[in-house]
N, C-alpha and C positions, 0 to 999 in steps of 0.2 A: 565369444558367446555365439550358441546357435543359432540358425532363423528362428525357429521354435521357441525359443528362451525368450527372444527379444518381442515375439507377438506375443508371447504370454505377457510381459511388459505392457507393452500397448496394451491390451486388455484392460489391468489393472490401473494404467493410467486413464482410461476413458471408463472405468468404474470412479473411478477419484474425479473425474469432471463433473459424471452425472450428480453425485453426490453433493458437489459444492455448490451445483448451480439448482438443486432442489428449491423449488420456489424461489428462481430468481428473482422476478418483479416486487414480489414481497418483503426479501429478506436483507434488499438494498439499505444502508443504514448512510445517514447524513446527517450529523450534527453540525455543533458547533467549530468543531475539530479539522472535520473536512472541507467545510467550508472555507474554513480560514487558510489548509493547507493548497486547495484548488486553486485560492487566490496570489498566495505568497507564490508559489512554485512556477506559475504562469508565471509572475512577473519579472523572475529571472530572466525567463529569454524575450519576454516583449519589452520590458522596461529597462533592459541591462541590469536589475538592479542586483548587485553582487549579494551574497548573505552567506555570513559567519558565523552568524548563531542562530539554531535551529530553534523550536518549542520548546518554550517552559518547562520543567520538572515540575511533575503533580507534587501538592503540598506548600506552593506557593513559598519555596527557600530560598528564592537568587539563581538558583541552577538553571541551565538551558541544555539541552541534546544537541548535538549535531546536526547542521544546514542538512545534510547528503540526502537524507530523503525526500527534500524538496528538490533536489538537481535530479534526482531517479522520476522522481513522479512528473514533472514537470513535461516534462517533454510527450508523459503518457497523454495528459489532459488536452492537451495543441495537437496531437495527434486526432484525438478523436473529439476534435473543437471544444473540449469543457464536458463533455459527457459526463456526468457522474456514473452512471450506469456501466459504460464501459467503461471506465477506469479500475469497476469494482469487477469487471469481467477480467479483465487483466491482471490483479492479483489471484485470484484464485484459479486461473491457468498456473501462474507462478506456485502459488501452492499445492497446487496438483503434480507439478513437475518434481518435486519432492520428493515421489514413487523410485524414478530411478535411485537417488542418494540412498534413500532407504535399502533399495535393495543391494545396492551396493557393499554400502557397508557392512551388511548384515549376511550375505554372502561370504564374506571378506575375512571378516569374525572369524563365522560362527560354518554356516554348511549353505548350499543356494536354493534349500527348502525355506529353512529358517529365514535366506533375505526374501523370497517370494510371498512367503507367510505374514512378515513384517510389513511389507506395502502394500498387502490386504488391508492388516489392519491401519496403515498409514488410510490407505484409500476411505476408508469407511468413519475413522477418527470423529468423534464429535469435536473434542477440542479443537482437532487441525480444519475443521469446517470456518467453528469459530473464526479462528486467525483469518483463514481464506477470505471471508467478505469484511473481516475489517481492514478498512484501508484508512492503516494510520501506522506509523512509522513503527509500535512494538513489533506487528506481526511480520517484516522483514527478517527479523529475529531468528526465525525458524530456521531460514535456508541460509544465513549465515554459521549459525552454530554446526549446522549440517554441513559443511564447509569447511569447519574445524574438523569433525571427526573424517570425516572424509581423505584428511591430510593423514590422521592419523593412522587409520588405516592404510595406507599406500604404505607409510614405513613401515605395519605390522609385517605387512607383508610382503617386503621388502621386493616393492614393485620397480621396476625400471621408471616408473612417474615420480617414486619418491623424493626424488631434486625437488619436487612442484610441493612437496608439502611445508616448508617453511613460509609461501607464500598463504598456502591455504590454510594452515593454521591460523598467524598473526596477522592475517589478511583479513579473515573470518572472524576474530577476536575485535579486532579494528571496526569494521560493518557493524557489526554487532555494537558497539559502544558508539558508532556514528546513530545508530535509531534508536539506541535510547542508554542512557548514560549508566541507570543501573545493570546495564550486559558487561559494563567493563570488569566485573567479576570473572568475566570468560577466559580475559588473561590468564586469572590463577589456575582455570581449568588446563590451560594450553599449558603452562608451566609444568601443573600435576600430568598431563600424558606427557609431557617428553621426560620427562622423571622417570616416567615406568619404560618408555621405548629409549632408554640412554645408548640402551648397547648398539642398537641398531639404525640411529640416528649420525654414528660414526662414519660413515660412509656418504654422508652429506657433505657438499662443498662449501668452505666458509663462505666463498661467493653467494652462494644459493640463500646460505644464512645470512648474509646481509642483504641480498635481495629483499627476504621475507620482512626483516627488519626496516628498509626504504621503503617497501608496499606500505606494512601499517602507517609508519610514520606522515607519509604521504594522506592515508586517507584523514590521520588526524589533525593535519596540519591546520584545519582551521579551529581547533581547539586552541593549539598553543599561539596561531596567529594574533587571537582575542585575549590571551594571558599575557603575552607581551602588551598588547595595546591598552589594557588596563591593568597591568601590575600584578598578575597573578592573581586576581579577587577571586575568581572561581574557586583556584585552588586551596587557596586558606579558606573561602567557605564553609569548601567539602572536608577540608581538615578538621574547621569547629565543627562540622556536625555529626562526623565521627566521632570526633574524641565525647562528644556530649550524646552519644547513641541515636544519631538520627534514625528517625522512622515518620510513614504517613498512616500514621494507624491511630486507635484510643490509649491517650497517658496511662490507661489503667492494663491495657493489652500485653499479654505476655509475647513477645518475636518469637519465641520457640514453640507456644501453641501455634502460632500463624501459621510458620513455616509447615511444621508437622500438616496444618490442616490443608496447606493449599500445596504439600506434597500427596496424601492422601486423595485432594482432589485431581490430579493428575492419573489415579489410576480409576477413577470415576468417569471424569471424562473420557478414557482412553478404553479402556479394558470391560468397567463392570456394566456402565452405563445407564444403571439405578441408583436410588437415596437410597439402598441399604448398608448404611454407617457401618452396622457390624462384618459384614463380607466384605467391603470395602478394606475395612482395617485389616483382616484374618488376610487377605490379600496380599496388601502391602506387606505386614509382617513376615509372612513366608517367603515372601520374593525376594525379600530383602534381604533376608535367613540365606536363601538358596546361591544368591547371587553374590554376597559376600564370601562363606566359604570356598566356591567356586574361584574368585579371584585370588584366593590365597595361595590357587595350583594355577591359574592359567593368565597371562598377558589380556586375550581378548577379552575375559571378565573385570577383567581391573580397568582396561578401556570404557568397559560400559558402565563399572562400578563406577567413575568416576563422573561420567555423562548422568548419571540415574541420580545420584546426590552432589549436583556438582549447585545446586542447591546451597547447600552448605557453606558456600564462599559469598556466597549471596547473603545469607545470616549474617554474615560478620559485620557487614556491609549496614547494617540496618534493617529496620523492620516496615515493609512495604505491601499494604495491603490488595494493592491491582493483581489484577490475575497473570497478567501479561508477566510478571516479571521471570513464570517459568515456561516463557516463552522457548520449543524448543527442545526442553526437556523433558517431555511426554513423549518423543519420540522414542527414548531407552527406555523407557518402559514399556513401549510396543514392541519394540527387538528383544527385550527379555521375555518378554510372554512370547512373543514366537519360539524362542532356539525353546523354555519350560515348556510349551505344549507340544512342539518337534520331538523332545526326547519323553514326555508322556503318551504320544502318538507311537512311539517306536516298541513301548510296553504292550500300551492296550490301543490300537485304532480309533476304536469308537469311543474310547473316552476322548481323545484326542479332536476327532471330530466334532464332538459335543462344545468341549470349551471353546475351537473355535465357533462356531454358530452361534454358540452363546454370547461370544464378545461382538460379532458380527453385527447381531441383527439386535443387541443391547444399544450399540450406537446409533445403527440405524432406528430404530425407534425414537431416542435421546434429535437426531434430529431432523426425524419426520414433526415431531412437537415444536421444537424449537426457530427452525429456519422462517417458516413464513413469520413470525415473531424478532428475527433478524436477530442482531446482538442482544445476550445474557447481560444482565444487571452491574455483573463484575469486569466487568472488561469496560463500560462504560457508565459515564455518572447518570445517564438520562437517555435508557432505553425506548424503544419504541418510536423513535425519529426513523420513520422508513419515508425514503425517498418516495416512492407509491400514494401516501396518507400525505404530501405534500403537496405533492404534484394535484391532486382531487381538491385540496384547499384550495390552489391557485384558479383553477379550472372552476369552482362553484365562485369564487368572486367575479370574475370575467363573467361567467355565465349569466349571475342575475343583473349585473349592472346592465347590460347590453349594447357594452359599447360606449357607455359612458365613462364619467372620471369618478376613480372612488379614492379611499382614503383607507388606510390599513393601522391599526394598531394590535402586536403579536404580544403576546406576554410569555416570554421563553428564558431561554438559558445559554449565554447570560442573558442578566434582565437589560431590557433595551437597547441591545447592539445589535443592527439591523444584519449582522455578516451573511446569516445563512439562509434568509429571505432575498438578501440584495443579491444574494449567488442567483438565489431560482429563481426570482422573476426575471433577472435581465437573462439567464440562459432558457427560461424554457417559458414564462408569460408574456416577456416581449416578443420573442421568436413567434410563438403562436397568435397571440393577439395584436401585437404592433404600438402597445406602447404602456407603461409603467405607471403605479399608483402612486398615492402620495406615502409617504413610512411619514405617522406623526409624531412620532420621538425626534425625529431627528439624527443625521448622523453623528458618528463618535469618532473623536481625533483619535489615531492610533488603532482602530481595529476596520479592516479593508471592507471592504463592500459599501457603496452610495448608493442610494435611494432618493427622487425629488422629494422636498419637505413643503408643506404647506408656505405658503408666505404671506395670503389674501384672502380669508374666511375660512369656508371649510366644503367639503362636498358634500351634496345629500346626503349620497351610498358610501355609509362608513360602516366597517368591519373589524369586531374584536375577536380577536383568537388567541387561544391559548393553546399550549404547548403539553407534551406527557407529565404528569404530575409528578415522576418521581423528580426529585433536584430541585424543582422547582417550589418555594415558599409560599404556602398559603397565601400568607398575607401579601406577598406580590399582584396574586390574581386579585383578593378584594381590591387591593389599591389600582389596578387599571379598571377594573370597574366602576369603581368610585368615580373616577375623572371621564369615563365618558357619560356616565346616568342623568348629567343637570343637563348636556345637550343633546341628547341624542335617546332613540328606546329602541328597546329591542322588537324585532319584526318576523323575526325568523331563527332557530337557534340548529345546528347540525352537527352532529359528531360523526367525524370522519378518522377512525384507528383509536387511537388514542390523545387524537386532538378534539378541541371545540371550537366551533367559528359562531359569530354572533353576528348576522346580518344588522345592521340598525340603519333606523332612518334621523336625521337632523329634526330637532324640536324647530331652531332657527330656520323662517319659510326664506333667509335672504341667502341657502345657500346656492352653490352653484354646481353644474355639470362638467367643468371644464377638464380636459386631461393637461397631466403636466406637460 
C-alpha cells in the first residue's frame, strides 16, 4: 500500500475518533454492569483471585459468558487507576481501529474504493458509536467477528498470510463466544465460509489447522474447565433451553418478527439513519435482492452473504431481544452499501455521491442526538446512568454538608446494592473530599462494592436519590420514601440528568455530625 492510501487511512481513522468521542463527558454511561465489572476485573490482579465464570446471561437461565473480558479489561482499569472515563476512552480507540479491518476486507472483496467507501461509513456508523462507548463485554463482538472475516478473506485471496487464517477464524469465533455466549453462533458462520472457500483452503497445513483449533480451544478452556467441575450443568441447561425454544423476549413474541426487526434495524442504524420504517424496509429488501443474486456468481458475495444474514444462525439459537446480539453484523451491511453505491457511482457520479451524503450525514445526525444522551434504551435496561449526572450528585452532597458526616440512601438498579455508588464515591468523592458517607441500606453479601453503614443513630445531613426511571419500579421509589418521611423532611429537592437527590434534614435533634 501506498503512502497516500495509508494517510487517506489515517484520515478516516481520526474521523472515526472524532466521532466517537462527540460529547465525551456526556455520553460516558456507568451502570450497574460496569460497576460490577470495574470491580470483578481489578480483582484478579490485586486479589489473585482467579475467575471461570464470567456475567450472567440476561434472562436470568443459570447461564454465564465467559471470565476473558474481565482479564482484557482489567488491567485497562489499574492502568489508569479505576478511571471510568478512560477506560471508556479506550474502547472506543479500540473501535475506532476497526477502520483498518474494514477496509481491509472490503478492498480484498470487493475493489479499494469500495473498502475506502466502507470505513467512511464504518467511521461515521451510528450503531458502531453505540458499541464504542459501551464498555461491557457484547461490544468486543465487533472486532472479533471482524477477525473472522478478515481470516476469510486472506484465503479469498489466497494471500501468503493465509496460514494465519485458521487461527483468525476459530480464534475469532472463540473471543467472540468468550464476550458473550450467544456469539457462539459465529462457529456456524466460520463453518458456512470454509464451506464456500473449500477449494482454496487446500493449501493450508494441517499444522496451521490444528493450531487454529488449540487457539480456540485454549481461549475456551474455561468453559469446559467449569463443565468438568460441575458436571456438565451448563451444557444440559443449554440443551433444555434449546430443545424447549429458549428466548429472552414476550411468550407471546414471534423470534422471526424479532430477528427480521432488529435486522432491519441494522440498516437504520447503519445506512438510513431515520424512523422511516418504509425506506428502511424497501432498503433492506433490495439489498438483500441484489446481494443474494450476486452471490450466486461470485465467492466474495457469498462471503458477505453469509456475514449480512449470518443472523440466521442466531434464530436457531433462540429468540433474544438485546440489540447487542447483532453485534458486528452491521458491518456487511456497510461493505455492501459501499461496493451498491461504487458500482451506482460508476453509472451516474452524482447519484452516487448523493447516497453517500446521504448515509453520511443521516448517521451523523442520528448521533449528534443521541451521544450526549450516551447509551439507546436497547442495548441497556436503564439508560441515562451518565457518569457526568453522577459525578454532580456526588459533588452537590459534599458540597452542602460542608464537611460534615452525611448519610445516603440511592433508590436504583438493582434495588439496594450499594455496587455503583460504592465504585464512585471511594474512586472519585473520597479522592476529592477525603472521606465517605454512610450507605443506609447496607451492604450485600455477594455483590462487590462496601460502603460504611450506620451503627449508632443517624446523621443530620441525610440524602435520598433516585435513579433514571426507566427499570426502575414505581413502587420502589414510593417505598424508600416512605422509610425516610417519619425521620427526616425534605429541605431541598434537585434534579441533576435524569436523577433526583433529596436533601433532608433529621426530625431527631439527637443526631450527629460525625464521618465514618
Amino acid at each position: 500500500m501506498t503512502k497516500k492510501k495509508w494517510w487517506i487511512l489515517v484520515f478516516i481513522f481520526v474521523l472515526a475518533l472524532m466521532v466517537r468521542f462527540y460529547a465525551f463527558r456526556e455520553s460516558i454511561y456507568f451502570g450497574f454492569d460496569q460497576a460490577r465489572d470495574a470491580y470483578l476485573s481489578q480483582e484478579i490482579y490485586l486479589k489473585h483471585d482467579i475467575k471461570l465464570i464470567g456475567p450472567p446471561v440476561s434472562g436470568d437461565v443459570g447461564l454465564f459468558h465467559g471470565p476473558l473480558f474481565w482479564y482484557l479489561v482489567g488491567p485497562v482499569y489499574l492502568i489508569f487507576k479505576g478511571d471510568p472515563a478512560m477506560v471508556s476512552a479506550v474502547f472506543r480507540v479500540l473501535n475506532a481501529l476497526g477502520v483498518f479491518l474494514v477496509f481491509g476486507i472490503g478492498s480484498s472483496l470487493f475493489t479499494p474504493f469500495a473498502g475506502y467507501l466502507a470505513a467512511v461509513f464504518y467511521a461515521v456508523s451510528f450503531e458502531e458509536s453505540q458499541y464504542a462507548m459501551y464498555v461491557g463485554n457484547p461490544s468486543l463482538g465487533v472486532l472479533s467477528i471482524l477477525l473472522i472475516f478478515s481470516g476469510a478473506t486472506l484465503i479469498y485471496k489466497k494471500s501468503k498470510y493465509a496460514k494465519w487464517s485458521p487461527i483468525l477464524m476459530l480464534g475469532g469465533a472463540a473471543l467472540s463466544t468468550q464476550m458473550n455466549l450467544m456469539f457462539v453462533y459465529t462457529f456456524f458462520m466460520v463453518a458456512a465460509l470454509l464451506l464456500v472457500l473449500r477449494k482454496q483452503t487446500s493449501t493450508i497445513s494441517k499444522k496451521m489447522w490444528f493450531a487454529g483449533v488449540g487457539v480456540a480451544g485454549a481461549i475456551l478452556s474455561s468453559f469446559l474447565l467449569v463443565e468438568l467441575k460441575y458436571g456438565f450443568r451448563s451444557f444440559k441447561l443449554a440443551y433444555s433451553l434449546f430443545t424447549k425454544g429458549y428466548g429472552v423476549m414476550d411468550s407471546h413474541a414471534s423470534k422471526y418478527i424479532l430477528f427480521i426487526s432488529k435486522f432491519l434495524r441494522m440498516f437504520r442504524d447503519n445506512i438510513i439513519g431515520v424512523d422511516a420504517y418504509i425506506l428502511v424496509g424497501l432498503v433492506a429488501i433490495f439489498v438483500s435482492i441484489w446481494l443474494l443474486y450476486h452471490a450466486q456468481k461470485k465467492v466474495s458475495f457469498r462471503i458477505l452473504a453469509i456475514w449480512v444474514f449470518g443472523w440466521v444462525f442466531l434464530m436457531f439459537l433462540g429468540g433474544h431481544t438485546a440489540y447487542y446480539t447483532n453485534a458486528g453484523l452491521g458491518v456487511a451491511v456497510i461493505i455492501a452499501l459501499a461496493v451498491l453505491i461504487e458500482r451506482i457511482g460508476s453509472q451516474n457520479k452524482w447519484l452516487g455521491i448523493f447516497f453517500a451524503t446521504f448515509i453520511v450525514f443521516g448517521n451523523l445526525n442520528l448521533i449528534r442526538f443521541q451521544s450526549p444522551n450516551s447509551l439507546i434504551q436497547e442495548i441497556i435496561t436503564q439508560p441515562m446512568m451518565r457518569l457526568s449526572d453522577e459525578y454532580k450528585m456526588i459533588d452537590k452532597m459534599y458540597e452542602v454538608v460542608g464537611g460534615r458526616g452525611f448519610t445516603v440512601r440511592i433508590t436504583g438498579v438493582p434495588y439496594s446494592i450499594p455496587t455503583v455508588w460504592a465504585y464512585l464515591f471511594h474512586f472519585y468523592g473520597l479522592k476529592k473530599y477525603g472521606y465517605l458517607p454512610y450507605w443506609e441500606t447496607g451492604n450485600i453479601l455477594g455483590f462487590p462494592g462496601e460502603m460504611p453503614v450506620p451503627t449508632n443513630g443517624t446523621t443530620c445531613f441525610r440524602f435520598l436519590g433516585r435513579e433514571p426511571m426507566r427499570g426502575l419500579p414505581q413502587v420502589l421509589v414510593d417505598y424508600d420514601e416512605g422509610r425516610e418521611r417519619p425521620f427526616s423532611t425534605v429541605v431541598n429537592m434537585d434534579s441533576i440528568g435524569e436523577f433526583t437527590l433529596e436533601t433532608r434534614w433529621v426530625v431527631n435533634l439527637r443526631c450527629h455530625n460525625r464521618r465514618p
